[in-house]
N, C-alpha and C positions, 0 to 999 in steps of 0.2 A: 504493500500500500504506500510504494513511495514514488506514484507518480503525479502527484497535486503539481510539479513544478515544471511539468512538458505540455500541460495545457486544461482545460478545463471538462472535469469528468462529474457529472450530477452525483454521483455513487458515494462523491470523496466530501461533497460538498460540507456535509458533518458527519467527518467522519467516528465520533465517539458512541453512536445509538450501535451501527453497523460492525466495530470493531466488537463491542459488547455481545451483541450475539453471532458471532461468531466464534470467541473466546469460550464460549458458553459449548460448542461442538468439539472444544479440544487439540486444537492444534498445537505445535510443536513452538512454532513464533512466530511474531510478526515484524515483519521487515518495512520500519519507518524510518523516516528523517525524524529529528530531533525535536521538534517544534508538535508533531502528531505525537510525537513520543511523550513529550512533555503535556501538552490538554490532555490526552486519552488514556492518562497513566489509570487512573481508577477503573476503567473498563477491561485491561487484558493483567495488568498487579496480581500477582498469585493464581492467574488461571495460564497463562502460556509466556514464553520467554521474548525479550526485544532483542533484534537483531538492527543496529544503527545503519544506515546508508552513511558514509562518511563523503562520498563524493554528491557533485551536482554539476548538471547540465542545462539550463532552461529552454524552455519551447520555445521563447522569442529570438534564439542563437540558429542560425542555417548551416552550423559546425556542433551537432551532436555528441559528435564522436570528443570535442574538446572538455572533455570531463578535470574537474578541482577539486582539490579538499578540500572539504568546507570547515572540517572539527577533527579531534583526536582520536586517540583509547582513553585520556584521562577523561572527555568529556562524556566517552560511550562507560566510564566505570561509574560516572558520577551519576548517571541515567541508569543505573542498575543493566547495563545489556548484559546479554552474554556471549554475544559476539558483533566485528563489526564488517562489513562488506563494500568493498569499493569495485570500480566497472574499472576493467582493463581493456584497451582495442587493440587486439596485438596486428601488426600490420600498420598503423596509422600514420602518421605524418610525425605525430605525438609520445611515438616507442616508445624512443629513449626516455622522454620526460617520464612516462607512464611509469616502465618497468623500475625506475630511481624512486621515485615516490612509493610505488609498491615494496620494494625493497625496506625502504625508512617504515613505511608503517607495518612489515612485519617486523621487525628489531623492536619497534614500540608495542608490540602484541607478545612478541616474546619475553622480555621487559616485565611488563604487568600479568601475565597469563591471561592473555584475553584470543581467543580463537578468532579465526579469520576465514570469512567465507569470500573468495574471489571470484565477483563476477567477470568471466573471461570469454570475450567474443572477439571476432578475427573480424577485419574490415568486410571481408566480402570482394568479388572482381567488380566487374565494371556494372555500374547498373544497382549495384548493392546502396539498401536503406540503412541508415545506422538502427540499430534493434528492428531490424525487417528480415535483411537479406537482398536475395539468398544468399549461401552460404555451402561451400561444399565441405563433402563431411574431412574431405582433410586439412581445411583450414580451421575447421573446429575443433579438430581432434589434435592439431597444434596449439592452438590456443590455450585448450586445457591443460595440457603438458608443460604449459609455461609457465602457467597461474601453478600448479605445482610445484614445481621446480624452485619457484621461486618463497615454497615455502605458504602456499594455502593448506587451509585443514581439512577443508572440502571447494570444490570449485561449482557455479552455478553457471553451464548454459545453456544453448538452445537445442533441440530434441532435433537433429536433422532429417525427420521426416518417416523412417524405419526402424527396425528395428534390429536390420542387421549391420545398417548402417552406422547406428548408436553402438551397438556392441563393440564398432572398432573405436569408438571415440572411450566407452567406459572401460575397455581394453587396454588402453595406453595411458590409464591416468592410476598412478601410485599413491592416489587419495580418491575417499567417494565423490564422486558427480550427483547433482543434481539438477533437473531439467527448468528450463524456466518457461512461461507460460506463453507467453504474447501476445498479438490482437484477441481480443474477445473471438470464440468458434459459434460458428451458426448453432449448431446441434451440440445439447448435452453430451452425446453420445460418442462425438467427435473426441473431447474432450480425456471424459472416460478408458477411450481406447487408445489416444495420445498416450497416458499417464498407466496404463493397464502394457502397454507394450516397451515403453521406456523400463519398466519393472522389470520385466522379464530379458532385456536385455543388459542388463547390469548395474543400472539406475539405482541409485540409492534413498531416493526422496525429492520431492516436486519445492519447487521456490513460484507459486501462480498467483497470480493477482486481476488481471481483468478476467480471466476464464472464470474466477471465482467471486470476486466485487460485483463484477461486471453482469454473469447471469443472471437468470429470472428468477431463482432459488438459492442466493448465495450459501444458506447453512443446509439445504440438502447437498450441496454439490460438495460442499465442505466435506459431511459427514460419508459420502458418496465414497469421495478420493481417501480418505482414511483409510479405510477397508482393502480399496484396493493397493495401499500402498503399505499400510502394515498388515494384512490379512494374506495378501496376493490372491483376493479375488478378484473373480471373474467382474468384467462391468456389468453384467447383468445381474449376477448376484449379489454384488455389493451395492446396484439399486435398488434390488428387490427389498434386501434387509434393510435397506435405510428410510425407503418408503412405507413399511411393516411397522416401522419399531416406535 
């Protein structure tokens, strides 16, 4: 839920009723910026963990990919997270800058014991969105390798489409991957089997935000993807049961 600052999404608009129940279904964290972290503290406080955005990009910039840090680990300790996630573009214009500052803030993570979740996306060929694509699966399966490498605890990124394709990306990373979400999907079901196939390829856990915010049923779809991501059920079974219960 830390995209209030690429543009204007009705879902985010308050986001502290919305955070609440969904906290209320059990997730694992929630991945804010500091400012939603700070209002909506009493809505996810003792029901699921904050994982801080440390970096920012705004939607008024036509250079996405030039991501900053905005705050520290002292500011993610002092916000209670329990870990913090910055965006990498490996490929960018921006590397060098990127991979030095990624560097500095794992020393600073090592430092204080604070775990670090690196979001790591490769630019893309010609034609590529920043957080769109496409993307082929070996410039993601580098990408990841590098946010490794350079000392993440787990790396978040994009689901390249398969699931034999994924298996060479979670195949080459010496820490668990997890997928990230993207544009909102037409069909639940979509979704579902995104996050149902990424499992079974070596995937270790979902980082989703408009697929979940974003739906028609944010805490069914919640309670939905649990199931299948800590159950490893099937997408129909694990709607069947969440629809039932």
């Amino acid at each position: 839920m830390d995209h209030p600052v690429e543009g204007y999404f009705q879902e985010l608009a308050n986001p502290t009723g919305l955070i609440a129940s969904l906290a209320n279904e059990g997730p694992n964290a929630f991945l804010l910026r500091r400012g939603t972290a700070e209002s909506a503290v009493s809505a996810y406080a003792g029901k699921a963990s904050l994982i801080l955005r440390v970096t920012n990009a705004t939607g008024l910039r036509n250079r996405m990919l030039e991501q900053t840090y905005t705050t520290s680990v002292e500011e993610a300790i002092r916000l209670g997270a329990d870990a913090v996630a910055p965006n990498i573009f490996v490929g960018s214009d921006r590397e060098v800058e990127n991979l030095h500052n990624l560097g500095m803030l794992k020393d600073a993570c090592d430092e204080w014991g604070m775990p670090l979740l690196v979001e790591a996306m490769p630019v893309g060929g010609e034609g590529a969105l920043p957080f769109e694509g496409p993307y082929s699966t070996e410039d993601i399966r580098l990408a990841v390798r590098v946010a490794a490498e350079e000392g993440a605890d787990l790396v978040k990124t994009y689901y390249p489409g398969n699931p034999e394709d994924f298996r060479k990306v979670s195949g080459y990373s010496p820490v668990p991957v997890i997928i990230a979400g993207g544009p909102k999907a037409p069909k639940m079901q979509d979704t579902l089997k995104m996050v149902y196939d990424a499992m079974s390829a070596g995937g270790r856990g979902i980082a989703l935000g408009r697929k979940v915010w974003g739906s028609e049923s944010p805490a069914l779809m919640l309670r939905t993807l649990k199931k299948i991501v800590r159950k490893r059920l099937t997408p129909e079974a694990a709607l069947a049961q969440s629809t039932s219960a």
